[in-house]
RODO-2510 file (C-alpha; in nm, 4 decimals, decimal comma):
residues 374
     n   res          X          Y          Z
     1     x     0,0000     0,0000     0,0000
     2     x     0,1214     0,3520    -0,0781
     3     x     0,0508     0,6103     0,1317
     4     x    -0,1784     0,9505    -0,0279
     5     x    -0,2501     1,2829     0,0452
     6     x    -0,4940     1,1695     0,3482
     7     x    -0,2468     0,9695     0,5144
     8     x     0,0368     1,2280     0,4890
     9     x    -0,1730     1,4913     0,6227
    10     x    -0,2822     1,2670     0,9135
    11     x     0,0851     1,2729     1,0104
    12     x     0,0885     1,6153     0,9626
    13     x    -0,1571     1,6709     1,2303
    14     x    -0,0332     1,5031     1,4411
    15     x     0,2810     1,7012     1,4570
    16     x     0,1076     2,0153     1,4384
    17     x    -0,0832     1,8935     1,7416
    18     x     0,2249     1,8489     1,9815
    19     x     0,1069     1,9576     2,3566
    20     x     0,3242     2,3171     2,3388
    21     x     0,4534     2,3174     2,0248
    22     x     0,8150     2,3030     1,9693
    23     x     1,1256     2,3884     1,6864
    24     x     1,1746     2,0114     1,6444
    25     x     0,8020     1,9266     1,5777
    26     x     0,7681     2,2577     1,3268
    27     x     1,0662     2,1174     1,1240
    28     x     0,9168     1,7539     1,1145
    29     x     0,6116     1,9119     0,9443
    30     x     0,8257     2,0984     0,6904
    31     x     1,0298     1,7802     0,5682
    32     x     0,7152     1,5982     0,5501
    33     x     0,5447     1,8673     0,3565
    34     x     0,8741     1,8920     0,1303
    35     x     0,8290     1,5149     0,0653
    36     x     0,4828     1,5605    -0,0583
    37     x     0,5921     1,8663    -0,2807
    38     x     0,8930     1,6341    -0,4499
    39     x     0,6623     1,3140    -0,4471
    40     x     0,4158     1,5249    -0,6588
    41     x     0,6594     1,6970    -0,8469
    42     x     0,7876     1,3345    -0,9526
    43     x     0,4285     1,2663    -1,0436
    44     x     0,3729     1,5772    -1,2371
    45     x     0,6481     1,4757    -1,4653
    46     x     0,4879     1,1284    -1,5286
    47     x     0,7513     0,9342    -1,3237
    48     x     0,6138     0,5772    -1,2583
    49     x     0,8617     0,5909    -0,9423
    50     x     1,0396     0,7627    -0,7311
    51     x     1,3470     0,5966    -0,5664
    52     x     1,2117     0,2840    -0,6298
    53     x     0,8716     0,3463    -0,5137
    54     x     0,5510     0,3099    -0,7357
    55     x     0,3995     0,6425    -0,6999
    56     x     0,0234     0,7058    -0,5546
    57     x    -0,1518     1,0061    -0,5772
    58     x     0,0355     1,2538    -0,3616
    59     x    -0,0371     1,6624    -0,3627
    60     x    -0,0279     1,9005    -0,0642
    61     x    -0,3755     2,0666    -0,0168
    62     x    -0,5068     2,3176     0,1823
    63     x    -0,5236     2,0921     0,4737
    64     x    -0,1658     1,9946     0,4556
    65     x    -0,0495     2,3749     0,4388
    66     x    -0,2901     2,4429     0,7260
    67     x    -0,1148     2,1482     0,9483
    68     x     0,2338     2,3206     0,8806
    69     x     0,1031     2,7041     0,9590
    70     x    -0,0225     2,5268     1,2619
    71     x     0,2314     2,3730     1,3496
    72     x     0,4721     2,7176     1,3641
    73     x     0,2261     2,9047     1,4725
    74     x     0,1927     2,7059     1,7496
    75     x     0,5348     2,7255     1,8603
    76     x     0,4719     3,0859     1,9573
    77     x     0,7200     3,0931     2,1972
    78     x     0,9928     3,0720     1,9567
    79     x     1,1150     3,3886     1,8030
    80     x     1,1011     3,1920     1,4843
    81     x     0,7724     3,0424     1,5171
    82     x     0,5292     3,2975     1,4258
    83     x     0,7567     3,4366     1,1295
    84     x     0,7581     3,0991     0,9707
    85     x     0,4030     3,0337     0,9906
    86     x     0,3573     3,3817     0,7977
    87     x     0,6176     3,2771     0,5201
    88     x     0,3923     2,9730     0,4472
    89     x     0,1045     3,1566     0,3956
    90     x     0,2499     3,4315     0,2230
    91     x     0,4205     3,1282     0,0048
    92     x     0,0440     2,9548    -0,0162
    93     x    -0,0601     3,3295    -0,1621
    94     x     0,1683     3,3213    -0,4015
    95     x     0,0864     2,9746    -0,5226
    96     x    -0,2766     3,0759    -0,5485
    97     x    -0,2165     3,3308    -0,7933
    98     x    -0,0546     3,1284    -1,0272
    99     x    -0,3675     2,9834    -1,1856
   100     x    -0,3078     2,5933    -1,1861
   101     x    -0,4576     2,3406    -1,0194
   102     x    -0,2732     2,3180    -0,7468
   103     x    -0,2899     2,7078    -0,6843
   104     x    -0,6793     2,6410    -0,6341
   105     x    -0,6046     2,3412    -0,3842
   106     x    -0,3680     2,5995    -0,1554
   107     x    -0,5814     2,9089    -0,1676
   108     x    -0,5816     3,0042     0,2167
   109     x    -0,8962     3,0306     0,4659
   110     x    -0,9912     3,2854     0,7174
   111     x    -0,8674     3,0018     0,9445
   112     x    -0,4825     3,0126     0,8413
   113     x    -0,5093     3,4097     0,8635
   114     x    -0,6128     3,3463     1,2410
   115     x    -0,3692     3,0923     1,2648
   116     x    -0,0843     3,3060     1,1977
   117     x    -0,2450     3,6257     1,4001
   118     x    -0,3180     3,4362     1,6815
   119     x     0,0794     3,3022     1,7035
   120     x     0,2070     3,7151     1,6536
   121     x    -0,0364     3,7791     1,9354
   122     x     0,0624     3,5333     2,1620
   123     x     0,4211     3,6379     2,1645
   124     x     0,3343     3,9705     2,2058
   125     x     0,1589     3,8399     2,5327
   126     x     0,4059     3,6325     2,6378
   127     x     0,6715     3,8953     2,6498
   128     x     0,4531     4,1066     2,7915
   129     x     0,5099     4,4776     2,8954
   130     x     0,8180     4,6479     2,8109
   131     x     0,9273     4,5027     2,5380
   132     x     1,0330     4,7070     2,2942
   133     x     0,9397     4,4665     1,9204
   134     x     0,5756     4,4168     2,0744
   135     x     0,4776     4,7115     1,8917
   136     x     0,6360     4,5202     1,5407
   137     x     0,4609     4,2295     1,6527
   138     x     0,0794     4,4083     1,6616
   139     x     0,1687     4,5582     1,3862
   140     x     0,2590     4,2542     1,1978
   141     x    -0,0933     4,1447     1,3109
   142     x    -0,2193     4,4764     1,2239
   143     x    -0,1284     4,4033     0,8348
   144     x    -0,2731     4,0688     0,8265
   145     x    -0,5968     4,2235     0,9073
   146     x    -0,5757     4,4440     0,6010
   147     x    -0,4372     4,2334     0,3867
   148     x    -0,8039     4,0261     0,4367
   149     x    -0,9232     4,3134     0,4210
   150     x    -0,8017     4,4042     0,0640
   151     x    -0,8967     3,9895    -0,0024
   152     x    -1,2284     4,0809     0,0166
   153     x    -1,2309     4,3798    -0,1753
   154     x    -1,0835     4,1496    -0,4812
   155     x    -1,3768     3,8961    -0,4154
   156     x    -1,1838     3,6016    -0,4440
   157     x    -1,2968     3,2382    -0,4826
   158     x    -1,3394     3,0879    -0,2674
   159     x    -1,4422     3,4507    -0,0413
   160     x    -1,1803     3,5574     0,1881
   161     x    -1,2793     3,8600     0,4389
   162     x    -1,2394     3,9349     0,7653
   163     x    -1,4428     3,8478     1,0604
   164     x    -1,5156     3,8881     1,4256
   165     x    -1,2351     3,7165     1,5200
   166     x    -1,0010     3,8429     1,3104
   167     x    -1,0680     4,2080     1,4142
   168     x    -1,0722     4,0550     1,8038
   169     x    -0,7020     3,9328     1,7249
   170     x    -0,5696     4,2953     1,6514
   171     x    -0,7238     4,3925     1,9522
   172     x    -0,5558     4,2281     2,1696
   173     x    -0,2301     4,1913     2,0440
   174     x    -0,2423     4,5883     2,0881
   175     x    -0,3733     4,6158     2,4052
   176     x    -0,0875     4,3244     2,5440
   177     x     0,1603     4,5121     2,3848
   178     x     0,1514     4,7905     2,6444
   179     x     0,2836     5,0502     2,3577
   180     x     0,2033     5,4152     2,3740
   181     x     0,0270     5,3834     2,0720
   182     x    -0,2054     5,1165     2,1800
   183     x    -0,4929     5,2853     2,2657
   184     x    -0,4998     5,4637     1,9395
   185     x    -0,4322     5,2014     1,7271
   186     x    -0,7100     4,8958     1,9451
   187     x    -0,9678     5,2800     1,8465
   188     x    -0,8952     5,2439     1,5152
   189     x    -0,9327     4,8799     1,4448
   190     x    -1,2773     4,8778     1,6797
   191     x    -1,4367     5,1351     1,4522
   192     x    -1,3444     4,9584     1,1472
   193     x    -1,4753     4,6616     1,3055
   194     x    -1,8309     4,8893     1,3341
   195     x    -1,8181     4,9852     0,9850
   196     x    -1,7655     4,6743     0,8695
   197     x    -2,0829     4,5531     1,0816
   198     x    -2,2936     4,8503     0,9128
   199     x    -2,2213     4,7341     0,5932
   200     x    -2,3221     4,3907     0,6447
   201     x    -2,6170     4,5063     0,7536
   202     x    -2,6736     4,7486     0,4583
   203     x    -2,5973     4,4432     0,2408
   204     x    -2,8729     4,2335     0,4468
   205     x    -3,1139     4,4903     0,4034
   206     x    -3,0743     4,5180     0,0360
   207     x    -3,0518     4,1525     0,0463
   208     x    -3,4541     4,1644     0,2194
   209     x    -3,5641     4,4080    -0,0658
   210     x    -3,4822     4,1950    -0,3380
   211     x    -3,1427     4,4474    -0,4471
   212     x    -2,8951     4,2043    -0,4139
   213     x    -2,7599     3,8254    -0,4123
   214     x    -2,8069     3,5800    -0,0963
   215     x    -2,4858     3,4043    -0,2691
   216     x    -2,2249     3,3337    -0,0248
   217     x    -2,3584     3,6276     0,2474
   218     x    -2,2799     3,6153     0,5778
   219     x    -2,2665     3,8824     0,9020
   220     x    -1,9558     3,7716     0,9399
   221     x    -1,8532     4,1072     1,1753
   222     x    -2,0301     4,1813     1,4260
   223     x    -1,8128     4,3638     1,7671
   224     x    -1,9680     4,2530     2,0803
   225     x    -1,9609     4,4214     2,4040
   226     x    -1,5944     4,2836     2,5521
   227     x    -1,4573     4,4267     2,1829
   228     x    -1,5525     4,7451     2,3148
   229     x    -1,4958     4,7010     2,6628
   230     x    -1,0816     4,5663     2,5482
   231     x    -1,0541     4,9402     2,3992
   232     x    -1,1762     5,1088     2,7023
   233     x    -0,9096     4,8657     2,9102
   234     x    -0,6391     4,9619     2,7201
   235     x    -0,7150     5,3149     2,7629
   236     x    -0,7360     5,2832     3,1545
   237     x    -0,3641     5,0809     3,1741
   238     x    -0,1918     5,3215     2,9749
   239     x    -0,0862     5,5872     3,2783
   240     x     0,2734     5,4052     3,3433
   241     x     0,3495     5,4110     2,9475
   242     x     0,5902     5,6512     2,8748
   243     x     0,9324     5,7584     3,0955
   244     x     0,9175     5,7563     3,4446
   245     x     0,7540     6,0779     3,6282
   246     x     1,0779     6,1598     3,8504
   247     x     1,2541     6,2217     3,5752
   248     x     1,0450     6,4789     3,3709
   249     x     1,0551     6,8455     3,3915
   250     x     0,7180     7,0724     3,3910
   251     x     0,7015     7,1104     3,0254
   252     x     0,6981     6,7366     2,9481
   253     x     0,4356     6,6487     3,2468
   254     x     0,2064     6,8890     3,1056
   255     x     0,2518     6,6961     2,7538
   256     x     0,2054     6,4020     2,8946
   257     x    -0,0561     6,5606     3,1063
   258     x    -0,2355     6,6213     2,7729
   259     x    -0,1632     6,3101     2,6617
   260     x    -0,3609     6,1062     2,9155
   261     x    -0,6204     6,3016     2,8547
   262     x    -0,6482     6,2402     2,5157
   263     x    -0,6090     5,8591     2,6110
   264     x    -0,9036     5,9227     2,8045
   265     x    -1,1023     6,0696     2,5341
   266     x    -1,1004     5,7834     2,3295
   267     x    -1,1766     5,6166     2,5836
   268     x    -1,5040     5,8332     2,6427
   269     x    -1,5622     5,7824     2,2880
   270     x    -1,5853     5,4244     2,2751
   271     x    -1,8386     5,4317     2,5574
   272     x    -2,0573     5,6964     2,3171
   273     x    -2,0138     5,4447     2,0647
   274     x    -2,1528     5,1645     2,2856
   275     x    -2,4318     5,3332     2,3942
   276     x    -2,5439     5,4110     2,0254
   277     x    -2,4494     5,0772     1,8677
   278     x    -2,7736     4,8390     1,8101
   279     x    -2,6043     4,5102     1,8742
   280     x    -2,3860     4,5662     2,1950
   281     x    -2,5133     4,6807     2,5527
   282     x    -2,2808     4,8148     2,8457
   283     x    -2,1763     4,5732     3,1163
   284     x    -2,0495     4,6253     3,4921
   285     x    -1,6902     4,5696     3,3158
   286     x    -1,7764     4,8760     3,0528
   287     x    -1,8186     5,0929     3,3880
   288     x    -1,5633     4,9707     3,6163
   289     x    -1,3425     5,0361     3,3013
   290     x    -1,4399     5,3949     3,2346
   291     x    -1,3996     5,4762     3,6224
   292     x    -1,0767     5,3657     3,6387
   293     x    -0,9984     5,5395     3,3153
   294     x    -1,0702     5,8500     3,5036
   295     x    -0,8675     5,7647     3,8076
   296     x    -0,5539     5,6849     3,5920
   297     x    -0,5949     5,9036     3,3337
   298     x    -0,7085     6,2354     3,4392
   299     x    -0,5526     6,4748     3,7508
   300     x    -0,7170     6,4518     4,0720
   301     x    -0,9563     6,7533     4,0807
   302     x    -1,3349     6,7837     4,1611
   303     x    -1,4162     6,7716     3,8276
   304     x    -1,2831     6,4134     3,7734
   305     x    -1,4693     6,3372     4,1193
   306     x    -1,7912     6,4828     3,8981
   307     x    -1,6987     6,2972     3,6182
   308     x    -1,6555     5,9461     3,7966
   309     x    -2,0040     5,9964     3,9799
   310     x    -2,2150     6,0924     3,6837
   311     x    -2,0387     5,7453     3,5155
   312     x    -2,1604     5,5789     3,8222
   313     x    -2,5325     5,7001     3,7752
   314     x    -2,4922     5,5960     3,4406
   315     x    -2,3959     5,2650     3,5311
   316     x    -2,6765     5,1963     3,7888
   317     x    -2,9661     5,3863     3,5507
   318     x    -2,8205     5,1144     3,2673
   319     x    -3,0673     4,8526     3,2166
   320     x    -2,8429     4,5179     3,2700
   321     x    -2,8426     4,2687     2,9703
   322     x    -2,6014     4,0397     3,0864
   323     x    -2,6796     3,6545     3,2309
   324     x    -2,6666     3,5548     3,5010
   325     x    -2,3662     3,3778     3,5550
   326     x    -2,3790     3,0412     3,7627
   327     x    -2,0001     3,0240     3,8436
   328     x    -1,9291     3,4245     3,9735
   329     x    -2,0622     3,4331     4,3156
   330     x    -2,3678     3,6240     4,3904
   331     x    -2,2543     3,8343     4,6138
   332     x    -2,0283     3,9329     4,3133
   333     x    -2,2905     3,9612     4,0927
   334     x    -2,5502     4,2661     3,9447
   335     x    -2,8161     4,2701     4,2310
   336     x    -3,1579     4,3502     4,1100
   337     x    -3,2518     4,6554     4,0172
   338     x    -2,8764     4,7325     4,0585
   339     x    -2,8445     4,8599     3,6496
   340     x    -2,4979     4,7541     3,5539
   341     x    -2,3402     4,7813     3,9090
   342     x    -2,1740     4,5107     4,1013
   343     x    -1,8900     4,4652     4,2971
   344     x    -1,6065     4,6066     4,1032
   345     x    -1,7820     4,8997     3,9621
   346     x    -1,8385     4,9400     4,3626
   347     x    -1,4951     4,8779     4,4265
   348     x    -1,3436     5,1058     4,1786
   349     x    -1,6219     5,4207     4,2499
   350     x    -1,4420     5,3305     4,6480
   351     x    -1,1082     5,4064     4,5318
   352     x    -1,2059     5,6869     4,3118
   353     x    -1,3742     5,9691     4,4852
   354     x    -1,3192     6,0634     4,8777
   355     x    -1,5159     5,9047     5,1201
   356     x    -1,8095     6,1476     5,1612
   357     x    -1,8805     6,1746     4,8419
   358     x    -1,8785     5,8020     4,8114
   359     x    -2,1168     5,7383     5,0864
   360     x    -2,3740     6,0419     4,9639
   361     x    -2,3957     5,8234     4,6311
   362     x    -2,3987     5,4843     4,7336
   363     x    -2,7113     5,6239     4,9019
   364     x    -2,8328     5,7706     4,5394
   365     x    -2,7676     5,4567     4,4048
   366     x    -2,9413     5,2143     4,6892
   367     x    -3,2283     5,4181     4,7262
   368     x    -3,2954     5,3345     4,3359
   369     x    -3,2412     5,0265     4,3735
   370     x    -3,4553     4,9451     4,6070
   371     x    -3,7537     5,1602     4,3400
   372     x    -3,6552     4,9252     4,0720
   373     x    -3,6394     4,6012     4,2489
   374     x    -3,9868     4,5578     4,3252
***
């Protein structure tokens, strides 16, 4: 019996699937892969053997190109790892456009995009903050995204375009990357995440009055609350970026002064987003996010005390959406009549405003909850 393409590609995954991934594993998969490109190569050229052995039908698909990019990406802790995983899809790209048969067998998925973003992002996580290439790293991620982005445009066959999950990826490599460009940059990939959500739904609606094709449609973006909730954490951790405050004169603490706030703006922004968008409600994280935004983000004045108490009222006047979890404790949960206040929006409106002023409207807030629990 000679072994095909199925059996090959069963190895394959196997490899790919070693608990942790490693170097060794990632190199197996290549010389097994090279095998199948030399045994089909042999076979192109009508050899009726190769090294003695009567040839079977033998040619790397999209499977066996996925087990490989697996197989790198998943040895994400390697410098290597991620980088190689990118070559082979860049290589699988390149194949595609040539126009032959096999080109049409290799054509990537959204799948080996997310492969390959995923393995960036995990380094980036792994190293975490303070390391200077994380920013290259998100960025790297940053270009995958539009490169599916620019797939779709092209409409290629079979379709290639983003979706949740790929704009989720960006995300977070961003926001682990700790970089003083992070909250900018997670801002700008949320909001093309919306737009790409609006015009799915334009496309649906067109779809309903009989103006377009139900060929190959899908709502394939749509952000959900933690996409929103990831840009307003990023905002809120972003006080210790930048050089340490003992050694900065006036005129660079009031830059940087200026700079928070702006941080805190977009961070503002994607709650005013949140509240508008039709498919996403705020959460107890969305609030506990936004006060500590304030805390970390703006200078302690009674205007950021006014600020974190009317997002505090906001929160508890909030109708909650969320479910009921059954493994969070009660105690830690959103109490009825509570809005979109628990625990750690409690916890963070302690530490954020003096104690008077916390007392005065953790009265507000339990005298309307006791209204709207009955």
């Amino acid at each position: 019996l000679q072994p095909d393409t199925n059996v090959f590609n069963k190895v394959l995954m196997a490899w790919s699937h070693i608990r942790g991934g490693t170097k060794a594993s990632s190199i197996r998969a290549m010389r097994i892969l090279d095998l199948m490109q030399e045994l089909h190569h042999h076979q192109s050229s009508d050899a009726p053997s190769w090294q003695g052995i009567g040839l079977s039908k033998v040619q790397p698909n999209l499977h066996t190109y996925k087990c490989v990019i697996y197989a790198w990406g998943h040895a994400s802790h390697t410098l290597e790892g991620p980088d190689r995983a990118e070559e082979i899809l860049r290589h699988m790209l390149s194949i595609s456009k040539a126009g032959n048969n096999l080109g049409k067998e290799v054509l990537p998925d959204e799948e080996c995009f997310h492969i390959v973003m995923k393995s960036h992002a995990e380094l980036v996580r792994r190293r975490g903050k303070g390391d200077i290439s994380n920013a290259d790293r998100a960025r790297q991620v940053t270009d995958l995204l539009n490169w599916m982005e620019l797939l779709a445009v092209r409409r290629t066959k079979p379709k290639i375009e983003p979706t949740t999950e790929s704009y989720r990826i960006a995300l977070s490599a961003w926001a682990w990357s700790h970089h003083i460009d992070a909250p900018k940059q997670v801002e700008e990939i949320l909001f093309r995440m919306i737009r790409a959500c609006e015009l799915n739904r334009n496309k649906l609606r067109d779809i309903q009055n009989g103006l377009g094709s139900k060929d190959s449609f899908t709502l394939a973006v749509t952000p959900e609350t933690k996409d929103f909730n990831t840009v307003i954490n990023c905002c809120s951790f972003a006080r210790g970026v930048g050089v340490p405050k003992d050694e900065l004169d006036d005129d660079i603490k009031f830059s940087q002064q200026l700079a928070l706030k702006e941080t805190y703006d977009i961070a503002e922004g994607v709650l005013d987003a949140l509240l508008s968008f039709p498919y996403a409600q705020p959460d107890s994280n969305t609030f506990a996010g936004m006060i500590r935004a304030c805390v970390n983000l703006l200078p302690d004045t009674d205007e950021r005390d006014v600020r974190v108490i009317d997002i505090f009222r906001l929160a508890y006047q909030t109708p909650n959406t969320a479910v009921k979890s059954s493994v969070i404790p009660e105690r830690l949960q959103v109490p009825a009549g509570g809005g979109c206040v628990d625990a750690n929006v409690l916890r963070q409106l302690r530490y954020a405003i003096p104690t008077s002023e916390y007392i005065r409207v953790r009265e507000e807030y339990e005298e309307h909850r006791r209204k709207n629990s009955k």
